[in-house]
C-alpha positions in Angstrom: 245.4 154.2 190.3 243.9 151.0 190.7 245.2 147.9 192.1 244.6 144.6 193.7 246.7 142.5 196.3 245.9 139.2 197.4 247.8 138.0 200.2 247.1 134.6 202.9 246.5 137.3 205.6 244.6 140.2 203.4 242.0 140.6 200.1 241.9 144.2 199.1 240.1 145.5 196.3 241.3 149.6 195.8 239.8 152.2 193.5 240.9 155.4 194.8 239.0 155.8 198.0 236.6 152.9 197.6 237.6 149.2 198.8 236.6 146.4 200.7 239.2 144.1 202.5 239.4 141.0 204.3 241.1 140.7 207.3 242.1 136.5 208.6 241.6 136.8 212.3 239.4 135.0 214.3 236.3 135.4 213.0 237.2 137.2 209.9 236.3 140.8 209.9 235.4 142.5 205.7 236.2 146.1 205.9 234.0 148.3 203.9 235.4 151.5 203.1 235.2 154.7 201.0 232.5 155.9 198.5 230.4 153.0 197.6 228.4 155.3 195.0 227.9 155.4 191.1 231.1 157.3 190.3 233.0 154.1 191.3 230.8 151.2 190.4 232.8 150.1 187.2 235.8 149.4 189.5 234.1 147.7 192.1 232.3 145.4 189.7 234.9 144.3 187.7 237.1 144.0 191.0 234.0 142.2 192.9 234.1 139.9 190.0 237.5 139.0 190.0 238.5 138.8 193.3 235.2 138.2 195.5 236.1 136.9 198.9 234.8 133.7 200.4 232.3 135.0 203.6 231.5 132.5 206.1 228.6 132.6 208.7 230.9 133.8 211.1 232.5 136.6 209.1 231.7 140.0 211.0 231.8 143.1 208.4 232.9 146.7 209.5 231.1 149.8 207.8 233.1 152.2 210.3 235.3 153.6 207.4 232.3 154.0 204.7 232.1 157.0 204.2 229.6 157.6 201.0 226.6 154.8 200.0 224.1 155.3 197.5 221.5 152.2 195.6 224.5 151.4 193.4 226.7 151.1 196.2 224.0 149.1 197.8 223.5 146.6 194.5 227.3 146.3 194.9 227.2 145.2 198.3 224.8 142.6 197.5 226.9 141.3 194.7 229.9 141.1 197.0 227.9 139.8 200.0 224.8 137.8 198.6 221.1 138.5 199.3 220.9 136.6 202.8 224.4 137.9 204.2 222.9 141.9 202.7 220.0 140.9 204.7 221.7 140.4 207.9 223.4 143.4 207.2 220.2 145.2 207.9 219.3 144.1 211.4 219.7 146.5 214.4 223.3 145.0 215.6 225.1 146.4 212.2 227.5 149.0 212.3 225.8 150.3 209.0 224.4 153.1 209.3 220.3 153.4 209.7 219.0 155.3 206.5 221.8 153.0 204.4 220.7 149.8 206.1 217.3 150.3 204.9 218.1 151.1 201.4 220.5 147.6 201.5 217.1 146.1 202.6 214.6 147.8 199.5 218.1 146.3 197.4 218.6 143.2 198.9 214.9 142.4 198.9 214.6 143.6 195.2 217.2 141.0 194.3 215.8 138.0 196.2 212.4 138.6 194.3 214.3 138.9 191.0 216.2 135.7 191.5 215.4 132.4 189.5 213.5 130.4 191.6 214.2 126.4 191.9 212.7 124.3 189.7 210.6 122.0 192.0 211.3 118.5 191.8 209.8 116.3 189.4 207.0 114.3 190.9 206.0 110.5 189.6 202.5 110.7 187.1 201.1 108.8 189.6 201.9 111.3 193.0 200.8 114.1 190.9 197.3 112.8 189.9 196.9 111.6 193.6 197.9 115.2 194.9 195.2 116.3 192.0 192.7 114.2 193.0 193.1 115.2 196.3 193.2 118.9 196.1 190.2 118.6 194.2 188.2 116.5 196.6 189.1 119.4 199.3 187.8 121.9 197.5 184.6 119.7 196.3 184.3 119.6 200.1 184.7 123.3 200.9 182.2 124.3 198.2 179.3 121.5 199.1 179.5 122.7 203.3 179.9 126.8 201.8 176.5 125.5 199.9 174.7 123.4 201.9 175.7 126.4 204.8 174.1 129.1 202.5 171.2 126.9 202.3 170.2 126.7 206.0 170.5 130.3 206.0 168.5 131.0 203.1 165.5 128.7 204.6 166.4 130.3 208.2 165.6 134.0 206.6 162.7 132.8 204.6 161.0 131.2 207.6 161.6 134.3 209.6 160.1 136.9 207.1 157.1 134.5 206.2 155.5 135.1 209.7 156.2 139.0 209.1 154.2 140.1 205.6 155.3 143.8 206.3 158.8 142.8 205.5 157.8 140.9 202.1 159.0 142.9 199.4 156.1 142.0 196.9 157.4 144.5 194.3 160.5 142.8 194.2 159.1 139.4 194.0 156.7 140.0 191.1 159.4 142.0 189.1 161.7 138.6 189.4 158.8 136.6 188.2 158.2 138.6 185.1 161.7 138.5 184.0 162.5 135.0 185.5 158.9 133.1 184.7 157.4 135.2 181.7 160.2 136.0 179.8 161.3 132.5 179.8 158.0 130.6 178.7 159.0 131.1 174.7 162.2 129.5 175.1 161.2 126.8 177.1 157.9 126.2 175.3 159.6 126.2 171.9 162.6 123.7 173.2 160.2 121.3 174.7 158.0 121.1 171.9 161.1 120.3 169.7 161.8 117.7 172.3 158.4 116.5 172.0 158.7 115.9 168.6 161.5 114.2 168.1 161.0 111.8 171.1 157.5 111.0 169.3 159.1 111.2 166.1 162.0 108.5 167.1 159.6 106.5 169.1 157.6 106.0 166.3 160.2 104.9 164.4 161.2 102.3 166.6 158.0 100.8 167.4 156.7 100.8 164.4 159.1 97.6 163.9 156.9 95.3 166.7 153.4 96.6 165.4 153.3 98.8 168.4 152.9 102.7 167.1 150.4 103.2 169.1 152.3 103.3 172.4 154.2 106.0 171.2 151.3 108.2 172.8 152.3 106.7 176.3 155.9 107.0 175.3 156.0 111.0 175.1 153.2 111.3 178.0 155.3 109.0 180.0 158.3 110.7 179.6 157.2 114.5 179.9 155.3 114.2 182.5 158.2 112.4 184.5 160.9 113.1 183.2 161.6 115.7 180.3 159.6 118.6 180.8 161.0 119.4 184.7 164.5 118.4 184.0 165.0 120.5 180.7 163.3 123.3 182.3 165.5 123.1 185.4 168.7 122.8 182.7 167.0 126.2 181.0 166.5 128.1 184.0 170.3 127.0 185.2 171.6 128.6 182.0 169.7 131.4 182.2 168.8 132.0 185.5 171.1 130.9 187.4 173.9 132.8 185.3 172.0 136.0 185.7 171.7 135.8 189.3 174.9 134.9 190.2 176.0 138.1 187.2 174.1 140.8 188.9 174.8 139.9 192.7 178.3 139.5 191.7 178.5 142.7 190.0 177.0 144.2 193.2 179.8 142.3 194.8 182.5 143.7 193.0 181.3 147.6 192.9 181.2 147.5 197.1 176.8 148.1 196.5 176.6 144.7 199.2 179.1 146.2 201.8 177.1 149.5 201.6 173.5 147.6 202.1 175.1 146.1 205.3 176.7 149.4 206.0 172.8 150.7 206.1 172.0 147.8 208.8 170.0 145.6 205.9 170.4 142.2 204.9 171.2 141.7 201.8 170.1 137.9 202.2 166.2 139.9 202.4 166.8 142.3 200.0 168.7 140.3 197.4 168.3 136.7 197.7 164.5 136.2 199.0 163.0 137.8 195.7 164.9 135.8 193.3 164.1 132.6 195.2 160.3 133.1 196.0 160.1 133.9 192.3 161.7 130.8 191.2 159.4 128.7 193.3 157.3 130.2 191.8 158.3 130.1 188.1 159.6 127.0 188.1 155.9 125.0 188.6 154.5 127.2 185.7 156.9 126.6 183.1 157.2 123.2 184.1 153.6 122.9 183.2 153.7 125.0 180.0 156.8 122.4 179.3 154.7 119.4 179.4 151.5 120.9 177.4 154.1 122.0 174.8 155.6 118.6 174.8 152.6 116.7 174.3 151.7 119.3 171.5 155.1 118.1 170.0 154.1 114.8 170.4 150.4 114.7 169.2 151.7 116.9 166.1 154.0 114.2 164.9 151.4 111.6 165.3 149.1 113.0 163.7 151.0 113.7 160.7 153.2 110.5 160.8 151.2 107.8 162.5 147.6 109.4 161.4 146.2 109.2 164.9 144.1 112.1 165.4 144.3 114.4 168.4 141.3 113.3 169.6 142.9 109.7 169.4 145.7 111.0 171.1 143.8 112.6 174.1 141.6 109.6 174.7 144.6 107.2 174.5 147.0 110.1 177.1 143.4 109.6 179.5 143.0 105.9 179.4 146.5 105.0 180.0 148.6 107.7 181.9 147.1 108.2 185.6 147.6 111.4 186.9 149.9 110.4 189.7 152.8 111.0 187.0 151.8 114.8 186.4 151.9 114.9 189.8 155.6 113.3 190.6 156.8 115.4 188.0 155.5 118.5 189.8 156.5 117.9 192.7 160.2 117.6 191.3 159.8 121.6 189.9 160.2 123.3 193.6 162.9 121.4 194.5 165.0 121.8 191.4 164.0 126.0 191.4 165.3 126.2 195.0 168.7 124.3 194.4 169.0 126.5 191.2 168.4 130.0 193.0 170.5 129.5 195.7 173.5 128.1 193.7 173.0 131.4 191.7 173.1 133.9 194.4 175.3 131.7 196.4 178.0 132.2 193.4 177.1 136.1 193.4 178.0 136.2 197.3 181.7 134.9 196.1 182.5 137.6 193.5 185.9 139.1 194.4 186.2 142.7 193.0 187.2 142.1 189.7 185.7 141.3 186.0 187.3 138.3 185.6 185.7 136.7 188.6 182.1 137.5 188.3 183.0 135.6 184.8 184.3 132.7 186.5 181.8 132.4 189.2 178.9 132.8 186.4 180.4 129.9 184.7 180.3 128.3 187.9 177.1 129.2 189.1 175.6 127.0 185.6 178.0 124.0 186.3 176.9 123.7 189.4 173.0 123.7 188.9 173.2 121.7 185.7 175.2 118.8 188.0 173.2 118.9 190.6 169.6 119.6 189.0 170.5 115.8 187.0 171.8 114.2 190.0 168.7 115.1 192.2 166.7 114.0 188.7 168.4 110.7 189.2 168.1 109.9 192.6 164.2 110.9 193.2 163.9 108.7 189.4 165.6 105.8 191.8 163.4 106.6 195.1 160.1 106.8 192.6 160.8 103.2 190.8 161.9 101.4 194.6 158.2 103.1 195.7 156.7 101.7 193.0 154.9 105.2 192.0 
């Protein structure tokens, strides 16, 4: 028999020997009572529905007379009660019982993760591209002090072992230079040649309009020997080096190989980074090099078959009019730009979290960041050269 009896004094919800009741005194006291378990959850439901009392903060609930409780029971009290009351419901000072206050907790908490979250509100365009803007001048912040910290680490431990040669680990270093330096020079000889022509090719085109094709010579010498030949080398090796550094310390990373070199008591700043960046030093000068003879091959090629001046032409006119103070700045440019590209690259790696996905991201990373800042250094010693006068 079921029934249901709703009085100013009393809310009682019956189904055989399960109800809950609510008693007006002073505070209001809900009595709990019966088997709260599966066999009667239909009843409850459909009474909780229809005739759920109103609980105040002050309302005090009784479990004295419970005498059965399982997770349905539980889900039911919830639904009668609401997640934060359920909640209270499992603190120390309830009269449930222990083992059923913690399964109203697992319940309760179940529910509050399930429930609809509040839609936030609606921001002005304007706040939201300042909160954007900011955010992402924080974390422009964080990575350039993580970087620039990495850095003076990276030149502390390379100082410290250069004074020690039985801790220079030569294999290492010429293994990275073969697969670094050598296995890069058709890529970056074919590009820059490519390069070389087209810039001859374009500044031939050009001049040819004032009568003045023969300064096209001076045009590609000018601008490999500057410009072109260390800063798309520095681009190449960011794509490909860079990316492969930060790929296999990050793989490292993410199979726990880097926590067992420092559980062995090495540093994996020694082991790891100090090959790959004395290689690129060392790389990096070579290829630039190779980049500006196959540039000026590029260059002499075009003229020669568009402009009909012979190489020998070419080579007197590159020796009478290009000193050799612009091989040089553009030289001096190649170390520079093969230390900020290593130690993006491994600084990346270091970063990895343990999961595909992020050595993915951090690779991606690892060539942004070396691209942007190999062209912003470009720019700023281009500045500091034409304020010297050089």
């Amino acid at each position: 028999m079921q029934y249901l009896a709703l009085t100013d004094e009393k809310l009682t919800a019956l189904d055989n020997n399960a109800s809950f009741r609510l008693d007006s005194a002073s505070p209001p006291v809900l009595h709990v009572e019966g088997d709260w378990t599966l066999r009667n959850y239909r009843a409850l439901s459909r009474q909780i529905a229809q005739a759920r009392p109103a609980l105040g903060e002050q309302t005090v609930l009784e479990f004295s007379a419970l005498s059965a409780f399982d997770t349905v029971g539980a889900k039911l009290l919830v639904d009668l009660l609401g997640v934060p009351a359920a909640l209270r419901q499992t603190q120390a000072d309830s009269t449930l019982a222990p083992a059923w206050r913690a399964l109203l907790a697992v319940v309760a908490e179940a529910k509050a993760i399930a429930m609809p979250k509040p839609a936030p509100p609606r921001q002005a365009w304007i706040t939201d591209m300042l909160e954007r803007v900011g955010a992402a001048t924080l974390s422009l912040r964080a990575c350039a002090l993580g970087l620039l910290g990495f850095m003076g680490l990276c030149l502390q431990t390379l100082l410290s072992s250069f004074w020690r040669p039985s801790r220079w680990r030569v294999t290492a270093v010429v293994a990275q230079i073969e697969q670094t330096g050598l296995d890069a020079v058709p890529i970056v000889s074919l590009l820059t040649f490519m390069v070389g022509a087209v810039v001859a090719f374009l500044g031939a085109t050009v001049l040819a309009n004032f009568g003045a094709s023969i300064y096209t010579v001076d045009l590609v010498a000018f601008s490999f020997l500057r410009e072109f030949a260390v800063l798309l080398t520095a681009i190449l090796m960011a794509g490909r080096t860079a990316s492969s550094f930060t790929a296999q310390i990050g793989s490292m990373k993410a199979n726990e190989e880097i926590d067992a070199i420092r559980a062995l008591g090495l540093d994996p700043i020694k082991l790891l980074v100090l090959p790959r960046l004395i290689a690129l030093l060392v790389a990096m000068p070579a290829l630039t090099f190779i980049a500006m003879l196959s540039g000026l091959f590029g260059g002499a090629m075009v003229c020669a078959l568009s402009l009909d001046i012979s190489p020998t032409m070419f080579l007197s006119l590159l020796q009478q009019d290009v000193g050799i103070r612009h091989f040089i700045l553009g030289m001096v440019k190649a170390p520079l730009f093969a230390f900020v590209v290593a130690v993006i690259g491994c600084n990346e790696g270091f970063k990895v979290s343990g999961s595909a996905q992020s050595v993915g991201q951090h690779t991606t990373s690892s060539v942004v960041q070396s691209i942007f800042v190999v062209i912003l250094l470009d720019a700023l010693a281009a500045l500091f050269f034409m304020e010297m006068g050089w």
